[in-house]
N, C-alpha and C positions, 0 to 999 in steps of 0.2 A: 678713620672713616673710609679713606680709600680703599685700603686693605681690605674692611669686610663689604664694599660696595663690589670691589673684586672678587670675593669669595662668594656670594650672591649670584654676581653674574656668572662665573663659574660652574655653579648647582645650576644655573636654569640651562646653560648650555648642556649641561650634561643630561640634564631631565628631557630638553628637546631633542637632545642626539638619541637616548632611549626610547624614544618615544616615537622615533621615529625609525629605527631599529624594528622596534615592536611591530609598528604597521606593516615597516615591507615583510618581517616575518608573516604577517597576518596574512596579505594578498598573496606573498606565495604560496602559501598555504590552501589558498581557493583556488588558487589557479593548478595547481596540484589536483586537490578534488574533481572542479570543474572538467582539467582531463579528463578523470578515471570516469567520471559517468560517462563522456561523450565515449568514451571507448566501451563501455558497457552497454552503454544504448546501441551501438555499435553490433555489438553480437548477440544481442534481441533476434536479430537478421539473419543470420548464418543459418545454416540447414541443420547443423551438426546439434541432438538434444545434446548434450556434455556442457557442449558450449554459454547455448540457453542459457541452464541452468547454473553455470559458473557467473554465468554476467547477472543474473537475478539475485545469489548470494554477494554478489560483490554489491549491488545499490543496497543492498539490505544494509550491508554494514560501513557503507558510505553516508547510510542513514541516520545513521546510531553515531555516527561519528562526528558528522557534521550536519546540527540542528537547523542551519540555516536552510538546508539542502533537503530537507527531509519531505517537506509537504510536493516539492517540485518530486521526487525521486518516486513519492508513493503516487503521484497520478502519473507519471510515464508508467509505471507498474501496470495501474488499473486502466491506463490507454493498449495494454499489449494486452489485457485480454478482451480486452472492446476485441480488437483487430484478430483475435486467433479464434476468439467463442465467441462470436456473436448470437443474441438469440435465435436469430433467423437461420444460422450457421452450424448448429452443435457439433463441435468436432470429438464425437464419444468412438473409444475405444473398445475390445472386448471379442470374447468366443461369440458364434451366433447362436442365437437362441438362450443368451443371460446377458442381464441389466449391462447396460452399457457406460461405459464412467468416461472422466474427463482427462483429457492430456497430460501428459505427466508433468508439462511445463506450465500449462494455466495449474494444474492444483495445488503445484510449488508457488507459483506467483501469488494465489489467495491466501494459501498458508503465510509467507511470508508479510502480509498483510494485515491478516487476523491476529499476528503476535509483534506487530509494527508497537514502537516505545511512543504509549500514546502520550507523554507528557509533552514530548515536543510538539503535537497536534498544537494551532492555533484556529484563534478564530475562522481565518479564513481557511483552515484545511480542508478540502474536500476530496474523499473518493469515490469517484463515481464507478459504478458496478453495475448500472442502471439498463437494460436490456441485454443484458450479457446470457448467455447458456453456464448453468451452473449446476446443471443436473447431478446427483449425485455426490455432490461438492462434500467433503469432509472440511468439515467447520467447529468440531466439537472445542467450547470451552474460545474460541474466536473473540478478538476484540471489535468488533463491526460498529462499532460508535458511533449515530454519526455518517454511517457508509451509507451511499445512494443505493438502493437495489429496488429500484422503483421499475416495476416490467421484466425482471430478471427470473428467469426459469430454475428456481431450488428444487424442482419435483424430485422426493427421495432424498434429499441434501439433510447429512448430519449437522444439524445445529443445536446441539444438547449443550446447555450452559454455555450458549453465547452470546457476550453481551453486546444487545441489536438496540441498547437506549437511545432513539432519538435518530435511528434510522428510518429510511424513506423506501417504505415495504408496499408501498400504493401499486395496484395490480399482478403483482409478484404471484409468481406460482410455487407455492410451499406445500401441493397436495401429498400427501405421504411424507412428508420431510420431521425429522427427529425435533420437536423442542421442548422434549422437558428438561426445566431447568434455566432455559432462556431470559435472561431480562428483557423484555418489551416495554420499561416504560417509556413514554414516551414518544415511540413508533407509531408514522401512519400504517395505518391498517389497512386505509381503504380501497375496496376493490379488490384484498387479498386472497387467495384461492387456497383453501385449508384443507380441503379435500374432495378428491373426485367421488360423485355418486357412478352407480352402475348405469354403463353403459355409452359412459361421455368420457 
């Protein structure tokens, strides 16, 4: 009896010493991550596009990596284009005299959004996109589920087959904007601008 009271105790010391193994791997492991976004959030900031757009690819796939991290990484996202395209603000590009399009780094940021792994969404995911400048925005085939775009400026914005189920499209400006194809179910509507008449 002592022998296997022994060998008992034994197994549970060893299942606690794994087990606890396990977690510090586990915390390292966030704490690992947790840098690499502050470092990426980081160079959101820099002047340099290169940069940008290297820190924007890196939360993408710090996203995909670590689900715990994904809903926080996808609104810093949709906070950097609050901050770079605001509506009031359109930061559009272009020759003079043809249509004007978006930053090379907001159009990277919504691309990487619209093909965000939406299984990790949970209930309380939200991205807000909600008065942003979006003119122009290539969205074709976009996962927008879900996405706040409530007062957001689409005028001209490709959104052929994307799916907007259950987004908050309330006063949004989509006059000229591409949607065939689009899922709507779902989506408020109201107060949306679908197209301009002559002379407004």
């Amino acid at each position: 009896m002592a022998t296997t009271i022994a060998a008992i105790g034994a197994l549970w010391f060893t299942g606690q010493s794994l087990r606890a193994t396990k977690d510090q791997y586990a915390l390292s492991q966030q704490t690992v991550v947790t840098d690499r976004v502050h470092k990426a959030v980081e160079h959101l900031t820099v002047d340099k596009l290169e940069a940008r757009l290297s820190a924007v690819f890196l939360l993408e796939r710090l996203a995909k990596d670590s689900p715990a991290d994904h809903s926080t990484i996808y609104s810093i996202l949709a906070s950097y284009v609050h901050t770079q395209s605001p509506v009031w603000k359109c930061r559009l590009v272009g020759k003079p005299g043809e249509p004007g399009r978006l930053e090379y780094d907001v159009q990277t940021v919504i691309t990487v959004i619209g093909r965000r792994y939406t299984p990790y969404d949970t209930a309380t995911t939200e991205i807000d996109l909600g008065e942003t400048c979006l003119i122009g925005a290539r969205l074709r085939g976009a996962d927008l589920h879900r996405v706040n775009l409530a007062g957001t400026n689409l005028a001209g914005a490709d959104l052929s087959g994307a799916n907007l189920t259950g987004a908050n499209l309330a006063g949004a400006d989509l006059s000229n904007a591409r949607l065939d194809g689009a899922d709507l179910t779902g989506a408020n509507v109201a107060g949306t601008i679908l197209s301009r008449g002559p002379g407004t």
